[in-house]
The first five atom37 places (N, CA, C, CB, O) and aatype in JSON, in Angstrom:
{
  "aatype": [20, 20, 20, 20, 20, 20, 20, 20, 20, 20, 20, 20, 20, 20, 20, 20, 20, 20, 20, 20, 20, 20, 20, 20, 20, 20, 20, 20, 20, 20, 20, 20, 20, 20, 20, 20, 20, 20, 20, 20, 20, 20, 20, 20, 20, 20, 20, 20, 20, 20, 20, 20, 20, 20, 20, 20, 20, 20, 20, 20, 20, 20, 20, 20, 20],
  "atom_mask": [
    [1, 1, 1, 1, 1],
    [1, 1, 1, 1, 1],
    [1, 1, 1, 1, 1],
    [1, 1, 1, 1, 1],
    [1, 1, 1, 1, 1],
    [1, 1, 1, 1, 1],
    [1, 1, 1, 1, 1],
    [1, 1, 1, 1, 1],
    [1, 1, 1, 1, 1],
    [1, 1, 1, 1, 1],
    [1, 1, 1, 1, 1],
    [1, 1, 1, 1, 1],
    [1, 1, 1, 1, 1],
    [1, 1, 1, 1, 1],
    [1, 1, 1, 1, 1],
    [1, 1, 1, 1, 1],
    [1, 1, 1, 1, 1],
    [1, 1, 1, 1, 1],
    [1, 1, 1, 1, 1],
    [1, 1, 1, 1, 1],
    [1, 1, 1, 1, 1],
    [1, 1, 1, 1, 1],
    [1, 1, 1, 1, 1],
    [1, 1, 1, 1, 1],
    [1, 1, 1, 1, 1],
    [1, 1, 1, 1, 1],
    [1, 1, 1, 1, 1],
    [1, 1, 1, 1, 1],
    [1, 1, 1, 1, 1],
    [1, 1, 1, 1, 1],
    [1, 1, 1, 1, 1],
    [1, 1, 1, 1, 1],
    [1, 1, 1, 1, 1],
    [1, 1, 1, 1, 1],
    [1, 1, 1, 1, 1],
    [1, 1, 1, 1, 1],
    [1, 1, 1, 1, 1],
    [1, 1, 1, 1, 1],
    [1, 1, 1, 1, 1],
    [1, 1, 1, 1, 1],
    [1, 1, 1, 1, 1],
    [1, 1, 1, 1, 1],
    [1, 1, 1, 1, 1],
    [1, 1, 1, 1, 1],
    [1, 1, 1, 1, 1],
    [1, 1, 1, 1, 1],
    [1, 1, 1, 1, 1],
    [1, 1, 1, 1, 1],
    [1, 1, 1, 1, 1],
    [1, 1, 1, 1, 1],
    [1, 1, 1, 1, 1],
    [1, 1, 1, 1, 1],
    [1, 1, 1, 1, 1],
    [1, 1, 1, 1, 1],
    [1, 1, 1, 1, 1],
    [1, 1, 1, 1, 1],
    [1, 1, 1, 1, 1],
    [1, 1, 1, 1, 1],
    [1, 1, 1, 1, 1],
    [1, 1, 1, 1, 1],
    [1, 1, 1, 1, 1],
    [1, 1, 1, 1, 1],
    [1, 1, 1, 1, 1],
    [1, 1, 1, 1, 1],
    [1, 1, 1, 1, 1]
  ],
  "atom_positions": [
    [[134.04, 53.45, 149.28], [134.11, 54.89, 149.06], [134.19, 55.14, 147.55], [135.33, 55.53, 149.81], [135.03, 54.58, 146.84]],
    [[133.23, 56.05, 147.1], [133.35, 56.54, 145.78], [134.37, 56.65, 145.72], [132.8, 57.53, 145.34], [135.07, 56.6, 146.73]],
    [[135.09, 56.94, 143.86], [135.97, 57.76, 143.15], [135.82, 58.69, 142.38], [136.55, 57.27, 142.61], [136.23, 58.9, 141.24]],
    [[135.19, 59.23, 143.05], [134.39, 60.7, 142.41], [135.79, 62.05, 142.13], [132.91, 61.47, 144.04], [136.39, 62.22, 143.19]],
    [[136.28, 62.85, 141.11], [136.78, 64.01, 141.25], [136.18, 64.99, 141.61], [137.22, 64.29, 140.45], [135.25, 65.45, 140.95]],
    [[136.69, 65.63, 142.98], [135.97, 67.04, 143.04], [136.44, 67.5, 142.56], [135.71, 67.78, 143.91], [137.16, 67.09, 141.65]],
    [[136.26, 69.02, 143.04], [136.29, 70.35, 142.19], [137.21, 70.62, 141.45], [136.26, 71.4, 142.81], [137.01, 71.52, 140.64]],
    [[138.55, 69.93, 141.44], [139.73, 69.79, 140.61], [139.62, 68.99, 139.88], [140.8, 69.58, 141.09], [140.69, 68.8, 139.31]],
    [[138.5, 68.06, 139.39], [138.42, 67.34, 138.06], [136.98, 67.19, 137.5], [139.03, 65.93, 138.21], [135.95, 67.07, 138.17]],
    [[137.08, 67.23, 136.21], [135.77, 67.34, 135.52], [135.22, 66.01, 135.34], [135.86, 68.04, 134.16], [134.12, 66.1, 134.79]],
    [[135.57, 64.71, 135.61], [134.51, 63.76, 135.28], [133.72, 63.45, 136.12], [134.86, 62.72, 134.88], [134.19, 63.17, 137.23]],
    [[132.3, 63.37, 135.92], [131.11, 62.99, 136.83], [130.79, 61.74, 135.6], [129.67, 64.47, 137.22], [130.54, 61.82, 134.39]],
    [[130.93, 60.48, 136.61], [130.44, 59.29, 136.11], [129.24, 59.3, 135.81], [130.59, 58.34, 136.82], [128.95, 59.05, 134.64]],
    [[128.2, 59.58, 136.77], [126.64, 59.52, 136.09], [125.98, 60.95, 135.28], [125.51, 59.19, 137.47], [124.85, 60.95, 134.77]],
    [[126.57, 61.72, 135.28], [126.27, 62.81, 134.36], [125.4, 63.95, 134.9], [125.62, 62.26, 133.21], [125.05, 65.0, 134.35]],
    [[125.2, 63.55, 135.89], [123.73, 64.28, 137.04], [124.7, 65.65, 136.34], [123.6, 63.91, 139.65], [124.08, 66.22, 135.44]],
    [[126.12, 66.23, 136.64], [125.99, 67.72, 136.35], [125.31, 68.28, 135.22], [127.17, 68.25, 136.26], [124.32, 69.0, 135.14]],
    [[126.33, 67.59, 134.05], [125.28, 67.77, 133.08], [124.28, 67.95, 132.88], [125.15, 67.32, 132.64], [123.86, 68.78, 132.08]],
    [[123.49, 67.08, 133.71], [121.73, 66.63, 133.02], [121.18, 67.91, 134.29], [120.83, 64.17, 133.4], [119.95, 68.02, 134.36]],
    [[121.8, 68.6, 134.99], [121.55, 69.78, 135.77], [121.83, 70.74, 134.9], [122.28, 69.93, 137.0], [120.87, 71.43, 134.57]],
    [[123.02, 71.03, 134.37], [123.09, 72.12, 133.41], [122.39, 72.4, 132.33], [124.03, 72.16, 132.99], [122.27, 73.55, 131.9]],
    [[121.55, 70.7, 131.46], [120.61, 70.69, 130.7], [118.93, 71.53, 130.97], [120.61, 69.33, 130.59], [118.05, 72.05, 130.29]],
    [[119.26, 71.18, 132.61], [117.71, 71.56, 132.97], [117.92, 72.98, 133.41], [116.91, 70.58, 134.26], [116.84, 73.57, 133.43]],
    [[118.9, 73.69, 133.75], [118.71, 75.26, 134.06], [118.68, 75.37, 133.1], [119.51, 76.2, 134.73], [117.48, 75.43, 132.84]],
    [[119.49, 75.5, 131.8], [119.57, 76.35, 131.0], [117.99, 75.96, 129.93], [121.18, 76.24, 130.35], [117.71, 76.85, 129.13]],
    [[117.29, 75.04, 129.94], [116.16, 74.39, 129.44], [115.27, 75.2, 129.77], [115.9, 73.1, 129.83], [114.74, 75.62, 128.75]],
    [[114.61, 75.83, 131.07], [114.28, 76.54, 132.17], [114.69, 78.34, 131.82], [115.18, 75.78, 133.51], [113.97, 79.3, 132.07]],
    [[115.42, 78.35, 131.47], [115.98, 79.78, 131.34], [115.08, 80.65, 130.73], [117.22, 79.85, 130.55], [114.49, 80.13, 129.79]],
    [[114.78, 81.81, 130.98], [114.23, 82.83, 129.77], [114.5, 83.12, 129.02], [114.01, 83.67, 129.73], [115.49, 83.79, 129.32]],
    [[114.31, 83.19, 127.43], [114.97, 83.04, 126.15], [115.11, 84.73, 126.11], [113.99, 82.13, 124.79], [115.93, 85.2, 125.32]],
    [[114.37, 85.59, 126.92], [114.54, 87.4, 126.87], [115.29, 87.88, 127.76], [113.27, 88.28, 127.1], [115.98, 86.95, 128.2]],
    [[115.61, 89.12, 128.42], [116.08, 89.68, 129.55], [114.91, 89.67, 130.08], [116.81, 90.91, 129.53], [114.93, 89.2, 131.21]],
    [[113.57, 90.11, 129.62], [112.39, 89.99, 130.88], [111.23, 88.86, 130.98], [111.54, 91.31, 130.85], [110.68, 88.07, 130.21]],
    [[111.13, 89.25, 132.44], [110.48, 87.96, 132.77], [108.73, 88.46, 132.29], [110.79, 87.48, 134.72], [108.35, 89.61, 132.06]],
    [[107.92, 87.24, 132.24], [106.22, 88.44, 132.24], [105.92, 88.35, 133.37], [104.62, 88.04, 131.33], [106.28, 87.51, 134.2]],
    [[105.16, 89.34, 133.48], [104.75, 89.84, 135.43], [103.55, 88.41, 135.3], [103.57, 92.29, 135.93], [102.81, 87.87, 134.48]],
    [[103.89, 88.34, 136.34], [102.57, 87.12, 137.12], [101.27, 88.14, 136.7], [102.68, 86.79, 139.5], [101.07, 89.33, 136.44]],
    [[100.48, 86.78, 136.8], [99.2, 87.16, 136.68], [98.28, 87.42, 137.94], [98.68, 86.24, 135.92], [98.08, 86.49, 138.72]],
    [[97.68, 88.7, 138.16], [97.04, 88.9, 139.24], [95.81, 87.84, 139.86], [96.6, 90.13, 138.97], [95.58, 87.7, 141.06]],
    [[95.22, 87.28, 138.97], [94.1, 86.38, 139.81], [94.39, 85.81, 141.02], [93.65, 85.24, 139.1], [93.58, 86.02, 141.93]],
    [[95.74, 84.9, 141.36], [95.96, 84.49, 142.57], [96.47, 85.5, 143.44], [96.72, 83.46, 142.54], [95.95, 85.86, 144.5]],
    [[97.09, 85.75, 143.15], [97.38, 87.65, 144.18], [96.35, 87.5, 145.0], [97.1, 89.57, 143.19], [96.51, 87.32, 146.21]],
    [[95.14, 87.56, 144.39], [93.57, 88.23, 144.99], [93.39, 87.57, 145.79], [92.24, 88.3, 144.23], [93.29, 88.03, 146.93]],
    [[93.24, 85.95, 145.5], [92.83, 85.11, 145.83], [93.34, 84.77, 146.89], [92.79, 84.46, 145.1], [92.57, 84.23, 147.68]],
    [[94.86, 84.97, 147.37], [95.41, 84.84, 148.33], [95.03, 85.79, 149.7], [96.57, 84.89, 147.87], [94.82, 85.45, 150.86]],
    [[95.04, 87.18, 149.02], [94.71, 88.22, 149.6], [93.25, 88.1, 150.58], [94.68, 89.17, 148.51], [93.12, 88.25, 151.8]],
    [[92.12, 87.76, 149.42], [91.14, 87.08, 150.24], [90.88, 85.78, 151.35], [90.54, 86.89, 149.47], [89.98, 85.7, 152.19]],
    [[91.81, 84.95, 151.12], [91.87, 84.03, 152.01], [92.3, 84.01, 153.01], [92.2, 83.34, 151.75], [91.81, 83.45, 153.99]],
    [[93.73, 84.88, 152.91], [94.1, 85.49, 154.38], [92.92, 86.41, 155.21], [95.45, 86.53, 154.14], [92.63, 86.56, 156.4]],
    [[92.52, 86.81, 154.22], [91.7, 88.15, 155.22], [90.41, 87.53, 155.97], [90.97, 89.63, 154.08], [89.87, 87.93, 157.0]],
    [[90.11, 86.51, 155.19], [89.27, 85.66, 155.58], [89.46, 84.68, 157.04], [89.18, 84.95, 154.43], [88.61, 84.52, 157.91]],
    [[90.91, 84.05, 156.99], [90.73, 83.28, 157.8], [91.43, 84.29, 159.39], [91.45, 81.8, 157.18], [91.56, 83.83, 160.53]],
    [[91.74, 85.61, 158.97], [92.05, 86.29, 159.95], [90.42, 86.96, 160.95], [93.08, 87.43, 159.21], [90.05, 86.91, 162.12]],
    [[89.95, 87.44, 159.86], [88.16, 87.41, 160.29], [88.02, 86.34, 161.14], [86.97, 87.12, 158.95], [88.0, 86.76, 162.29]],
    [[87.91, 84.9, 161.09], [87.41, 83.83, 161.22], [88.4, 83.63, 162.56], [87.42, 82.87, 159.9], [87.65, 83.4, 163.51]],
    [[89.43, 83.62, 162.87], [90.4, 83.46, 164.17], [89.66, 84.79, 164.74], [92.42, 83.55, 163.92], [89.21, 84.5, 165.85]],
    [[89.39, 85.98, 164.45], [88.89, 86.74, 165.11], [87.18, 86.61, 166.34], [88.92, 87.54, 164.01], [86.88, 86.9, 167.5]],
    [[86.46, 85.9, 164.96], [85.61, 85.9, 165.42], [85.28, 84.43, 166.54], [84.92, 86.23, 164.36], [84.43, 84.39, 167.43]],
    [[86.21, 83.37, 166.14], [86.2, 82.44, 167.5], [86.93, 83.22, 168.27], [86.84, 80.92, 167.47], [86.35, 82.99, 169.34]],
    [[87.7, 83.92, 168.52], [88.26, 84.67, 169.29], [87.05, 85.35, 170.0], [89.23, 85.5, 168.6], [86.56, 84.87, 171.02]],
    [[86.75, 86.13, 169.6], [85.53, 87.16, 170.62], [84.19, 86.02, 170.97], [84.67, 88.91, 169.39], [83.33, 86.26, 171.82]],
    [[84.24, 84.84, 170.17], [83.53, 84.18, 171.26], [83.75, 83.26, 172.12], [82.77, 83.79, 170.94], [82.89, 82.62, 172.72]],
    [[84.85, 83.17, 172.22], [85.51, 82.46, 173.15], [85.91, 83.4, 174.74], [86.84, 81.95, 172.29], [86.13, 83.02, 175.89]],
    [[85.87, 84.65, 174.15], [85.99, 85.29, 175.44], [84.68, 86.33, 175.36], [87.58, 86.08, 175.66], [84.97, 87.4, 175.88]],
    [[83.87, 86.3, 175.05], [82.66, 86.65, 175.44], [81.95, 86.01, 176.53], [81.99, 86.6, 174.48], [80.82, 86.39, 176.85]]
  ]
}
């Protein structure tokens, strides 16, 4: 069995918290705002759904035709 301290003690032998706290805050937005996504995949998604809903549709009506 480990000897790990929980939440009542601060040492972590391998450092994983740390090297977690390194990577959020690494990650972070240096502003309050974020930039809006870029629409191209939006679309792209938009079309593919609509597409493969067409496409279930249309084996659909020939399957019961």
């Amino acid at each position: 069995m480990a000897n790990n301290q929980g939440p009542q003690g601060n040492h972590d032998p391998a450092g994983s918290t740390q090297m977690f706290r390194a990577f959020v805050d690494e990650g972070a937005p240096r502003s309050g705002r974020s930039a809006p996504a870029p629409a191209g995949p939006r679309i792209g998604l938009i079309i593919g759904v609509v597409a493969a809903v067409a496409i279930v549709a249309a084996v659909a009506w020939l399957a019961l035709a």
